[in-house]
Each structure stands twice: as C-alpha cells, then as structure tokens.
DRENKOLTI-848373 format. One line per 2 residues: number of its first residue (from 1); their letters; for each residue x negated, y negated, z negated of N, C-alpha, C, O. Coordinates in steps of 0.1 Angstrom, whole numbers, plus 5000, padded with zeros to 4 digits. Layout:
N
NUM> a> X/Y/Z/X/Y/Z/X/Y/Z/X/Y/Z  ...
This chain:
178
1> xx> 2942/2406/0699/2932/2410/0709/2940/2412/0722/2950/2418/0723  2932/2406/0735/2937/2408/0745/2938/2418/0757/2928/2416/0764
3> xx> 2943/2425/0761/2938/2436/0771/2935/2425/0784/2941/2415/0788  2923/2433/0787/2919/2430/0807/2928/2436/0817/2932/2448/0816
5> xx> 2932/2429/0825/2941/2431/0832/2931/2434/0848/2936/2434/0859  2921/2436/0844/2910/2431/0855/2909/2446/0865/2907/2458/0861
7> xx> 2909/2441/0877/2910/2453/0890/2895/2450/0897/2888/2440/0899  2894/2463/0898/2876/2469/0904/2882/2473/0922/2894/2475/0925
9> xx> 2873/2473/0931/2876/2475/0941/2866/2490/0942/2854/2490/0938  2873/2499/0947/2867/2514/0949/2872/2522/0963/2883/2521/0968
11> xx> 2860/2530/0966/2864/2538/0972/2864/2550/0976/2853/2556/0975  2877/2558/0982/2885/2569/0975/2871/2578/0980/2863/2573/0988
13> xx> 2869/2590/0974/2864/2602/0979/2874/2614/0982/2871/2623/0990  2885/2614/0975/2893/2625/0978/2910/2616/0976/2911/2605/0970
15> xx> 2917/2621/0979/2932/2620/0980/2935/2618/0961/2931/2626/0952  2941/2607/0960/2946/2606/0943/2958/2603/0945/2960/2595/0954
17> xx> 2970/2611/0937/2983/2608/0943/2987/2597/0934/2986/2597/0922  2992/2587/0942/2997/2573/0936/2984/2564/0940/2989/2553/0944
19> xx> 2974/2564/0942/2963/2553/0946/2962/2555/0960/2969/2547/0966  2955/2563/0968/2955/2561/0977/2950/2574/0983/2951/2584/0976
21> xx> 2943/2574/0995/2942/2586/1005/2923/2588/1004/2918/2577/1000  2916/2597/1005/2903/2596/1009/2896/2588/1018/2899/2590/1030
23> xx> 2887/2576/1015/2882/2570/1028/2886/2551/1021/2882/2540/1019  2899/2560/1018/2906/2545/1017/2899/2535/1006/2893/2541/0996
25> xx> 2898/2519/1007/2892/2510/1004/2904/2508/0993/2915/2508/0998  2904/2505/0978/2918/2500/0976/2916/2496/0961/2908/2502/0954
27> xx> 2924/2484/0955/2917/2477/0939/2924/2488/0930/2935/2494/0932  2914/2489/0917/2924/2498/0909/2917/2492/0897/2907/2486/0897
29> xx> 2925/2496/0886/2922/2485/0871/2907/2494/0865/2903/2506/0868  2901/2485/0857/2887/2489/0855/2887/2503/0848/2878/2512/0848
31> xx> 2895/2503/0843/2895/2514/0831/2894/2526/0840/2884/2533/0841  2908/2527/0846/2914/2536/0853/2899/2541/0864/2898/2553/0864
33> xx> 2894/2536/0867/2883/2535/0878/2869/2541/0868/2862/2551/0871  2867/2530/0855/2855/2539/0848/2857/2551/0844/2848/2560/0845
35> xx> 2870/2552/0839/2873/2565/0830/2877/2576/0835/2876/2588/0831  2882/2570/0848/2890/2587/0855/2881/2591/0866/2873/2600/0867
37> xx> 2885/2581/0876/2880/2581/0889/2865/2588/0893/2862/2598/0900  2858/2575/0885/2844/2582/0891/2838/2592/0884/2830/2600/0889
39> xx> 2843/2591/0870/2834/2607/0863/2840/2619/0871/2831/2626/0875  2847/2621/0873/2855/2630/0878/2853/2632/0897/2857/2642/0904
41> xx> 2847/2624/0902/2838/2624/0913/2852/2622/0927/2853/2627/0938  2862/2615/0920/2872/2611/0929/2870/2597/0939/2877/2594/0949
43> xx> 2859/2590/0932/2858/2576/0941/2847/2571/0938/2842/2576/0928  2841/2561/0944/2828/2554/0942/2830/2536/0937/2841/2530/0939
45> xx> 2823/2534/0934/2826/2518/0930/2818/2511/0946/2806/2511/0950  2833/2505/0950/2829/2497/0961/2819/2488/0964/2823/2476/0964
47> xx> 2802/2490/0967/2790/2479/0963/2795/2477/0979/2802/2485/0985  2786/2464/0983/2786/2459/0996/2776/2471/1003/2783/2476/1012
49> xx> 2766/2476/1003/2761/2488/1010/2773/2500/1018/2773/2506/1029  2781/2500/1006/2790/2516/1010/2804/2511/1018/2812/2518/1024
51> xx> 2802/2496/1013/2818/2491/1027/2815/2486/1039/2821/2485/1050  2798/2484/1032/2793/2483/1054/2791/2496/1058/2788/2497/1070
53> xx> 2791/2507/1053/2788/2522/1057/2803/2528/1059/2806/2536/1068  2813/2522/1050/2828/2528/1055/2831/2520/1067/2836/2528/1076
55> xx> 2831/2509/1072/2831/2504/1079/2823/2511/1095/2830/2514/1104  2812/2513/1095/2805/2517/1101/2815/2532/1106/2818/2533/1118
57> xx> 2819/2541/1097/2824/2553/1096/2833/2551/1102/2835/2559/1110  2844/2537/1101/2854/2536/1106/2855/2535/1122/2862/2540/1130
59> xx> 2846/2528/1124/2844/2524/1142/2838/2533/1148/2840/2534/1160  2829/2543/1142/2824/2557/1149/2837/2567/1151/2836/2576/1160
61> xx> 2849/2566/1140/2857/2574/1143/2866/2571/1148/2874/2579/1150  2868/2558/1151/2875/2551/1166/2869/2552/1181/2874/2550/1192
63> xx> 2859/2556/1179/2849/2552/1189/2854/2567/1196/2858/2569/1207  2852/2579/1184/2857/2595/1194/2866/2595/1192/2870/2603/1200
65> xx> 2878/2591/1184/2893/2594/1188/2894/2588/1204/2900/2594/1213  2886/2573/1207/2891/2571/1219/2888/2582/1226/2897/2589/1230
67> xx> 2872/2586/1228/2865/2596/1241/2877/2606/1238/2885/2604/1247  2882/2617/1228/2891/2628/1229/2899/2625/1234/2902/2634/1242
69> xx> 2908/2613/1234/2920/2608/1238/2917/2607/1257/2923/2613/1266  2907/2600/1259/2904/2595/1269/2901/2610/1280/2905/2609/1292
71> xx> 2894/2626/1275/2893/2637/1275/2908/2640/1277/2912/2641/1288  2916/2641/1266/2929/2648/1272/2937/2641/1280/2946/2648/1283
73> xx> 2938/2630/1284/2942/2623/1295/2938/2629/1307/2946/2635/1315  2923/2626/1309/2924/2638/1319/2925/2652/1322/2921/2657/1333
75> xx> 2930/2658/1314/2932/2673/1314/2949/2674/1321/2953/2679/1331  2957/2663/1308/2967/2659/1317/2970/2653/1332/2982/2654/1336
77> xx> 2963/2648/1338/2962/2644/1354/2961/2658/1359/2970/2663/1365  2950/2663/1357/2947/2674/1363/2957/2687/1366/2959/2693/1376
79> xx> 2964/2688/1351/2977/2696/1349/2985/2691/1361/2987/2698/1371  2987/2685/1361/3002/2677/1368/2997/2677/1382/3004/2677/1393
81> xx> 2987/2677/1382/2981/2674/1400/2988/2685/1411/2993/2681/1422  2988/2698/1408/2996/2703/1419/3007/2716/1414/3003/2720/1403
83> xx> 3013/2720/1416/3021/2734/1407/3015/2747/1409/3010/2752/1419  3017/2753/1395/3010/2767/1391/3022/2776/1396/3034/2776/1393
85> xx> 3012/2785/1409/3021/2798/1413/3022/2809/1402/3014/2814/1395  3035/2812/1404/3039/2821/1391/3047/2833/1399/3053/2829/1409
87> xx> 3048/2849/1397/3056/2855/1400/3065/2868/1389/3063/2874/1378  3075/2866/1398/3085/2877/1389/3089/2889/1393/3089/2890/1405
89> xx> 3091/2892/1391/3100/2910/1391/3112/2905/1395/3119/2897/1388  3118/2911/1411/3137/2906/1412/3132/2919/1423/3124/2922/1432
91> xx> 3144/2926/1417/3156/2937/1417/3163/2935/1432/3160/2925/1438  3173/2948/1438/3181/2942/1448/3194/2934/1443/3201/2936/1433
93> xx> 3195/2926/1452/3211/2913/1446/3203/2904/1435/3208/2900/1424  3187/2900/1440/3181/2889/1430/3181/2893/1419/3176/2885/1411
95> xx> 3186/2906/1412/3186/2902/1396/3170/2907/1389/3164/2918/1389  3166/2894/1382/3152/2887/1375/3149/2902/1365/3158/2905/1356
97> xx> 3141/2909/1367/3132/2915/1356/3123/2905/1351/3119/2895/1357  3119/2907/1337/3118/2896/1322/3114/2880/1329/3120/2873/1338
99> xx> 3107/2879/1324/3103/2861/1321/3090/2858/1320/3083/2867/1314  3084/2845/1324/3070/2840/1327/3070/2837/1308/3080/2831/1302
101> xx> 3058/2843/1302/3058/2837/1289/3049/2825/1286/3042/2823/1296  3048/2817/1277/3038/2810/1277/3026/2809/1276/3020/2800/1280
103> xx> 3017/2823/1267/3003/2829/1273/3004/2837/1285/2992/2833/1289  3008/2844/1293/3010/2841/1309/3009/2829/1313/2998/2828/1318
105> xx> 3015/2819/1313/3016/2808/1319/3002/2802/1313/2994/2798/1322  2999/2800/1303/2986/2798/1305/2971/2807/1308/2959/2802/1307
107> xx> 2976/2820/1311/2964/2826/1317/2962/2822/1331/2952/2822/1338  2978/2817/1336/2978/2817/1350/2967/2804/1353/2959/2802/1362
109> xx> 2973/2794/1341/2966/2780/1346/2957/2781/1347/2952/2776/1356  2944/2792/1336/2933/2790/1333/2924/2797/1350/2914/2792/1354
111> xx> 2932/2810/1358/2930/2814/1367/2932/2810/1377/2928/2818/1386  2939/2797/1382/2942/2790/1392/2936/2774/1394/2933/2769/1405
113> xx> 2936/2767/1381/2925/2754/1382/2918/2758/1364/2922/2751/1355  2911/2768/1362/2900/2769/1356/2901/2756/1338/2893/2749/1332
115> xx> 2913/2759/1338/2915/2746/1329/2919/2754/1317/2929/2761/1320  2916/2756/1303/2921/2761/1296/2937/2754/1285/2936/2743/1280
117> xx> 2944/2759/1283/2952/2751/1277/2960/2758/1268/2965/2768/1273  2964/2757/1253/2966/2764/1242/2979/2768/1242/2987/2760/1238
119> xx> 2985/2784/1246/3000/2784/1247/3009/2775/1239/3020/2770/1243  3001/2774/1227/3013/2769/1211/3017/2756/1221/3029/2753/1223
121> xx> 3008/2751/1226/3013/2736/1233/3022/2732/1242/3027/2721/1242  3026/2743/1251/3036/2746/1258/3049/2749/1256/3052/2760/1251
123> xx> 3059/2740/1260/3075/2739/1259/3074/2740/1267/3065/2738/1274  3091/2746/1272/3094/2747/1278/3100/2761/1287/3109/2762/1296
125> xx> 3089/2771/1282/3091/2787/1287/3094/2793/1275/3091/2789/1264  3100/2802/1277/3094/2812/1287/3105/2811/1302/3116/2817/1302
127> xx> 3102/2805/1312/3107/2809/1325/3111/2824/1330/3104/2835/1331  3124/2821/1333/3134/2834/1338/3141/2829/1352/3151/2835/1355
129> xx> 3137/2822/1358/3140/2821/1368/3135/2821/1373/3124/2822/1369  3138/2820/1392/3128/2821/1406/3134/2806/1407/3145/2802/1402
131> xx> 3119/2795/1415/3124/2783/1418/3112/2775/1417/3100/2779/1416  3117/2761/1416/3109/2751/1409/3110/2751/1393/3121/2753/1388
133> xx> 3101/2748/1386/3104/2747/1371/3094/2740/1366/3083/2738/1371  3097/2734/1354/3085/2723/1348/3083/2725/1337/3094/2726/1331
135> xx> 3070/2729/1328/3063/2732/1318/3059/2717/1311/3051/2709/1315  3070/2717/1299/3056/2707/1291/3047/2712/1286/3048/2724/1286
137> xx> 3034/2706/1278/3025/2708/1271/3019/2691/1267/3018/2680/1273  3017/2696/1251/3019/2683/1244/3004/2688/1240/3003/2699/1234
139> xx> 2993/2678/1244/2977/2678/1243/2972/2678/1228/2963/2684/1223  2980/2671/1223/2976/2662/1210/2970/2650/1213/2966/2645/1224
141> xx> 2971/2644/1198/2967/2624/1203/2979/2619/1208/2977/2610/1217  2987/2620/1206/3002/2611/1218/2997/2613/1234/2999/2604/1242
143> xx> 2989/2628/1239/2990/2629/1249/2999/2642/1256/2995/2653/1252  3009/2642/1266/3012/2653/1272/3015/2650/1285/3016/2638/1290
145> xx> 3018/2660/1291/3017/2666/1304/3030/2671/1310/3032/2683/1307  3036/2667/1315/3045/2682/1328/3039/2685/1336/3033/2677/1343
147> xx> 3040/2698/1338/3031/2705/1348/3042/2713/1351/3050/2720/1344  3040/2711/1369/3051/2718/1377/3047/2736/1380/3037/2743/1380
149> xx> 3061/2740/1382/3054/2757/1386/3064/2760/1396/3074/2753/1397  3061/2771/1404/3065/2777/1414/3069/2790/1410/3060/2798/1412
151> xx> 3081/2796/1403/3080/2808/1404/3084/2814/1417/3093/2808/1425  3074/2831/1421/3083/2838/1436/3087/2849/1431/3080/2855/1424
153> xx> 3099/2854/1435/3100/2866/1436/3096/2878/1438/3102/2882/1448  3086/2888/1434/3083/2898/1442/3089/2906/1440/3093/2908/1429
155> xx> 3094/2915/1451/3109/2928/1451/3105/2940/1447/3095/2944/1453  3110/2949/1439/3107/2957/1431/3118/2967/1438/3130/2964/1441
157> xx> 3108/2983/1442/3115/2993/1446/3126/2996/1439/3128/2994/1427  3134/3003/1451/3149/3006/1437/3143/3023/1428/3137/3033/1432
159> xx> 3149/3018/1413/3145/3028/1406/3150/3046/1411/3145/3056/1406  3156/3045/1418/3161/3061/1426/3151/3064/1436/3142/3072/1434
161> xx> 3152/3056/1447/3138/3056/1456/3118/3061/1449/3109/3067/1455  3120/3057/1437/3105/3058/1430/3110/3079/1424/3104/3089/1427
163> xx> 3121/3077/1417/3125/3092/1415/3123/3105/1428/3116/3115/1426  3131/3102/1440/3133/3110/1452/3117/3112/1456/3111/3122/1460
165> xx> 3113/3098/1452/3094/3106/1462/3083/3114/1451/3072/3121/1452  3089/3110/1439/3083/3115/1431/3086/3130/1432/3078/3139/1435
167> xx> 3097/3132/1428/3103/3150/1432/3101/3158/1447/3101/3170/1449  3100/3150/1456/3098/3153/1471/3083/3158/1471/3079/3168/1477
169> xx> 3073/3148/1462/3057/3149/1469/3053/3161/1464/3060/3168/1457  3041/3164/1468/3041/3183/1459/3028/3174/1445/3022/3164/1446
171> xx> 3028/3181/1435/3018/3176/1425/3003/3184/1425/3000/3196/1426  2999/3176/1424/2981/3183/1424/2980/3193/1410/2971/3201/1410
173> xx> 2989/3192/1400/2985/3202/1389/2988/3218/1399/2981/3228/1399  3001/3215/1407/3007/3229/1411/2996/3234/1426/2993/3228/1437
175> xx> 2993/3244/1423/2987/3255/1437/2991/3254/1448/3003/3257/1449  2987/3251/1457/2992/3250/1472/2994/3265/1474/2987/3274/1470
177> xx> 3008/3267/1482/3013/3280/1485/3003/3284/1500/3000/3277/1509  3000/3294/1497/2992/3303/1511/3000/3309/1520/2995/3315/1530
C-alpha cells in the first residue's frame, strides 16, 4: 500500500510553529491539514473565495500602513521644522542644576507646536547642558526625526541670599511689636 504524498493549500488562522505565521497562504500535506489543522480551528482550507478575501485583506493593510507611514512622516517634518525652547537651572560659575528629561521634553513639544509625541521614543536625553542640542525620536514604521532644542539658562538665587531674607523679614505667624 502506498502513502499520499499529496499537499492541500491552507490558510493559517493562528501562528503554528514550523508551518507558518497567521494570515499566511502556505501547502501542507492532507493529513496534517485534515487532522490537525482545521479541527483544531488553526487554519482554513484555501477555496478560491477566501484567497480573493486574503488578498483583498492584504492590499487594505498596505493601503493603511502607507496612510500611517505617510502620517508619521509628517509629524517628523514638523518636529524638525524649528527648535524646542528648553530651560535650566545654572548656579553662579554656570554650574547646571538637574537635566531636561524626556517627558519634559515632550511636554515641552506638546506646549510649543501642539504636537504630541511618546517620551519612550525619544533618544537622546535627558539633556544636562545649556546650548544647542538634538533629540532623536524614532516614530515607528522606519520613521524618525531629530528635533533640535535650545536649552537657556535661567540663574538661580544664591542659596545664602534666600536664607538672610528669610531670617531678616519679620513672619506673619509672629505679632507685630507695639
């Protein structure tokens, strides 16, 4: 007696390790296909209806990867279009109190061109310097961005000066002397 050597074309409904991925179109031997596959509700037997419908499925999900892609493209222009003013804490003799983080840096973006953008996405910070500085952010889809920033300095009282007027001023808990 001979065995069938004979391959069914199916397609996947879920992930089978060693055949193939969900979606995917791919031959598999009859057996394997009547006995396992489809009772088991892992794949469909490939009729010409359901590969003009995977097909179909496939160009609609080309069709919005492009628009998303085509979407974060321009989010990236926009990023890059002009630099996010950023400011820091500097001491006398320049020395930097902490660092621009990267949810900072993206609250800033969202408060300066109204653009929202996911910290996780951003390399590059946390920024500790005063200067020019460049922020990546990686969009998703093979798209990303450098987006330039401006940190400024703002000068921070000396910590003795905040003490002296504190002890000098008189306190509202205490009674004005008569």
């Amino acid at each position: 007696m001979r065995r069938s050597h004979r391959h069914v074309p199916v397609i996947l409904d879920k992930d089978v390790e060693g055949t193939g991925f969900a979606g995917e179109l791919t031959d598999v031997r009859a057996g394997f296909a009547r006995n396992f596959l489809i009772p088991r509700g892992l794949a469909k037997a490939a009729t010409p209806k359901l590969k003009e419908q995977r097909e179909k499925d496939i160009e609609a999900a080309a069709a919005r990867r492009d628009k998303e892609t085509a979407a974060r493209e321009e989010l990236a222009a926009q990023l890059q279009a002009e630099p996010i003013g950023l400011a820091l804490k500097v001491g006398p003799g320049g020395q930097v109190f902490g660092s621009v983080t990267a949810t900072e840096f993206a609250k800033a973006v969202k408060a300066q061109r109204k653009l929202d953008v996911d910290p996780k996405q951003l390399h590059g910070v946390p920024i500790s310097s005063i200067g020019p500085a460049q922020v990546s952010a990686r969009l998703g889809l093979g798209v990303s961005a450098l987006i330039p920033a401006v940190v400024k300095g703002t000068k921070v009282a000396k910590a003795g000066a905040e003490r002296t007027k504190a002890a000098t001023a008189p306190s509202e808990k205490e009674p004005a002397e008569a």
